[in-house]
C-alpha positions as CSV (number, residue, x, y, z in Angstrom):
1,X,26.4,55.7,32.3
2,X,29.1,54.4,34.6
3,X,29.7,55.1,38.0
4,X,33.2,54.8,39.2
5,X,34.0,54.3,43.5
6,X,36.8,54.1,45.3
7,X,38.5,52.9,48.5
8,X,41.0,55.7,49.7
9,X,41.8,58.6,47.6
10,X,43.5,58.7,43.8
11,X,46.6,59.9,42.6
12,X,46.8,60.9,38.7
13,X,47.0,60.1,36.6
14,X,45.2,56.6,35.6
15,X,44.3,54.6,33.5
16,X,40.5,53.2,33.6
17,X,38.7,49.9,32.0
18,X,34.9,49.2,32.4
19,X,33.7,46.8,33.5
20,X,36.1,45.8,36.2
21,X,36.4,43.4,39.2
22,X,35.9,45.4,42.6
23,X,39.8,44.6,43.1
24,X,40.7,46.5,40.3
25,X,43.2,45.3,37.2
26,X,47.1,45.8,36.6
27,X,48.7,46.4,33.8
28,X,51.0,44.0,31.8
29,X,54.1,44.8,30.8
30,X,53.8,46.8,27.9
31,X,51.4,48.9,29.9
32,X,48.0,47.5,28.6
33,X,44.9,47.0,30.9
34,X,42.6,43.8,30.2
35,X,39.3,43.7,29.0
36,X,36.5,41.3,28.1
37,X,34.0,40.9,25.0
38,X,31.4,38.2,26.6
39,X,31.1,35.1,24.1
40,X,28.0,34.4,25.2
41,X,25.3,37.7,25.1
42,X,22.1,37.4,26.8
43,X,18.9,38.9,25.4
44,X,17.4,42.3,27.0
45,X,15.0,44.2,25.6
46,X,15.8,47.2,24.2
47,X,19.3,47.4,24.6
48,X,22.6,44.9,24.7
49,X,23.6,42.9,27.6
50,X,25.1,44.1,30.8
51,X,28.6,44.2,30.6
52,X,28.8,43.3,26.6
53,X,30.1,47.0,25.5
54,X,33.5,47.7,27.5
55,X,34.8,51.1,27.8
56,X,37.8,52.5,28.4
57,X,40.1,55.6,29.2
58,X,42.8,58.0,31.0
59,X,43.7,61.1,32.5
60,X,43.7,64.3,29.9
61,X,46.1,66.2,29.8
62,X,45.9,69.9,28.9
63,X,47.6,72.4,26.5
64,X,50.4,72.5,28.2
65,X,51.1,68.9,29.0
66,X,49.9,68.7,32.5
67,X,47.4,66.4,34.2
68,X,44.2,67.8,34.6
69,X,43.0,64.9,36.6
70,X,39.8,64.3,34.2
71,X,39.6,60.9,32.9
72,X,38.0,60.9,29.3
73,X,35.9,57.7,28.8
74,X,35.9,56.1,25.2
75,X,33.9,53.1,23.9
76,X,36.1,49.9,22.5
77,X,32.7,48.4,20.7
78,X,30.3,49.1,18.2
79,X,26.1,47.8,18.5
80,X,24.7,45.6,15.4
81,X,20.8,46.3,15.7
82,X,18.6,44.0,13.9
83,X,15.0,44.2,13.6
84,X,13.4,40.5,12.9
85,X,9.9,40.0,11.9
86,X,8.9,36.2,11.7
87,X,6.2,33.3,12.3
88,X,8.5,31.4,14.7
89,X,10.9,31.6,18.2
90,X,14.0,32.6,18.3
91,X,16.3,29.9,20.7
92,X,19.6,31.5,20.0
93,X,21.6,33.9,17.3
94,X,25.3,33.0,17.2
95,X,27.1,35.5,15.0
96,X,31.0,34.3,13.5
97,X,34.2,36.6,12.0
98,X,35.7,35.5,9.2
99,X,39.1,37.2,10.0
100,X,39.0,38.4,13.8
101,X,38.6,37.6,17.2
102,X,35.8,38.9,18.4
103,X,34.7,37.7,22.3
104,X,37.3,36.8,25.5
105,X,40.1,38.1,26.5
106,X,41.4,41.5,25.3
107,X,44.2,43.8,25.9
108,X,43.3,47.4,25.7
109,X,46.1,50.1,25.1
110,X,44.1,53.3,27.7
111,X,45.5,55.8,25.8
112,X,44.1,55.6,22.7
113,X,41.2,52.6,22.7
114,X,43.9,50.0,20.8
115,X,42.9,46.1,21.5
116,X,44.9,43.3,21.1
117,X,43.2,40.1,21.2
118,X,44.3,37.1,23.7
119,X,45.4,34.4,21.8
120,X,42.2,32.6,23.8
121,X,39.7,34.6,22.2
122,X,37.4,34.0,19.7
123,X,35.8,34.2,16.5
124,X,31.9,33.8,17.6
125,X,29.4,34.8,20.0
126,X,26.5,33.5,21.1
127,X,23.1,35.4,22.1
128,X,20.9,33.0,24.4
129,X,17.1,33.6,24.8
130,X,16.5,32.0,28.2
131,X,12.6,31.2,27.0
132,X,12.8,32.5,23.4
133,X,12.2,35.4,21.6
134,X,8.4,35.0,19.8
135,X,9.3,37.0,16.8
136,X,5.5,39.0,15.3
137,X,4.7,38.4,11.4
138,X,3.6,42.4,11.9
139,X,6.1,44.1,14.4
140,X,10.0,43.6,14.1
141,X,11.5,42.8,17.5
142,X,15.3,44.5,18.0
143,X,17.8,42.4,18.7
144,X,21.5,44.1,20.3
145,X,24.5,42.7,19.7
146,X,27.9,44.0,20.6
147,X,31.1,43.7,18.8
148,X,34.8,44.8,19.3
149,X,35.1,48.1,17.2
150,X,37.0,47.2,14.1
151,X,37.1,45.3,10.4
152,X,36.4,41.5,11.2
153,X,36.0,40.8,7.5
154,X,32.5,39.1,6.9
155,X,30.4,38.3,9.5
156,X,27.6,36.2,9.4
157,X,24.7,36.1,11.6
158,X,22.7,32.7,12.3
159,X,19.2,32.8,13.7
160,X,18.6,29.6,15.0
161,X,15.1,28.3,16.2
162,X,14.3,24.8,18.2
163,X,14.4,23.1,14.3
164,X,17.8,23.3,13.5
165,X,15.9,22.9,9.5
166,X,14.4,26.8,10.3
167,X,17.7,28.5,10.7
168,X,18.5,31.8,8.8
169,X,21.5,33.2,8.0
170,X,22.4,37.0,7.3
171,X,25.7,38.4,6.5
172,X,27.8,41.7,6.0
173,X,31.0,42.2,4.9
174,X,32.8,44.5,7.8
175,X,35.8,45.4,5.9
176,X,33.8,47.8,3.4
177,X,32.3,49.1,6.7
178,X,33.5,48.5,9.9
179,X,32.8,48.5,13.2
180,X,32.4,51.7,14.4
181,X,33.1,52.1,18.5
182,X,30.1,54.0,20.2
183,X,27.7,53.7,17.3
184,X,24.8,51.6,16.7
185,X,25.1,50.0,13.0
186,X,21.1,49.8,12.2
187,X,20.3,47.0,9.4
188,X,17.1,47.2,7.4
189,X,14.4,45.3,8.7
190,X,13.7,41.5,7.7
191,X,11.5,38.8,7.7
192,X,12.8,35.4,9.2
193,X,13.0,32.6,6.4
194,X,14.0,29.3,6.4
195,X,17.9,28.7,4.4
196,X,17.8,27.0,1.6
């Protein structure tokens, strides 16, 4: 859910991006809005991180081309759920693109949910566990991660625990199945083990 206020009253139509600054945003030139996919993602059960999945969106317009005044709000990431079993503590789980940009600065085009990455942006993002995640040998613990909706080629996922010799890396090749915006991608249960 998102709850919108304002100072003073509107005028459609409008273009809207989530989360914003209480100042509001302007659009660039070519009419885009800007947006931000957090490099760093911190831990909450349950769910992703506050702020992590933008959204976006504009006014409808109806059959016959008018303004209704109704904004339509759209999502610009997709949700990587994994569910860890393991005999050790989680410090951190940074998670790379081969071929994308996937945290900083965005542009977003309102009207239909395009991006266009700032040429500041990045390939990685990092999830933090402020005093580690104590993974169980018997019950998985699920871990959200947000991405930008899209094919970022193959991305691979490094669990990473206070030894940097008990790190585990997973991977999955986006471009046979991308990103989807809105939708949480669930992977199949595992068991942390060390790489070897």
């Amino acid at each position: 859910a998102a709850t919108f206020t304002f100072d003073g009253d509107l005028t459609s139509s409008y273009n809207v991006v989530y989360p914003a600054p209480a100042e509001g945003v302007t659009a660039s030139a070519e009419g885009l809005y800007p947006v931000t996919f957090p490099a760093v993602q911190e831990y909450v059960e349950g769910t992703f991180a506050d702020g992590a999945a933008p959204l976006y969106g504009c006014t409808e317009e109806s059959a016959d081309g008018s303004d209704t005044g109704a904004v339509q709000i759209g999502h610009l990431s997709g949700v990587l759920r994994l569910a860890v079993k393991g005999n050790t503590t989680l410090r951190s789980i940074s998670v790379e693109a081969e071929n994308s940009k996937i945290a900083g600065n965005f542009d977003v085009d309102c009207s239909n949910g395009a991006l266009i990455a700032h040429e500041d942006a990045t390939n990685s993002i990092m999830m933090s566990f402020e005093d580690g995640l104590k993974l169980s040998a018997d019950k998985a613990s699920n871990i959200y991660i947000t991405l930008p909706a899209g094919d970022h080629g193959v991305v691979s996922i490094t669990l990473n625990t206070s030894n940097p010799k008990e790190k585990m890396t997973v991977m999955f090749d986006s471009s046979a199945k991308p990103v989807k915006a809105g939708i949480v991608r669930e992977f199949k249960e595992f068991t942390h083990t060390i790489d070897t």
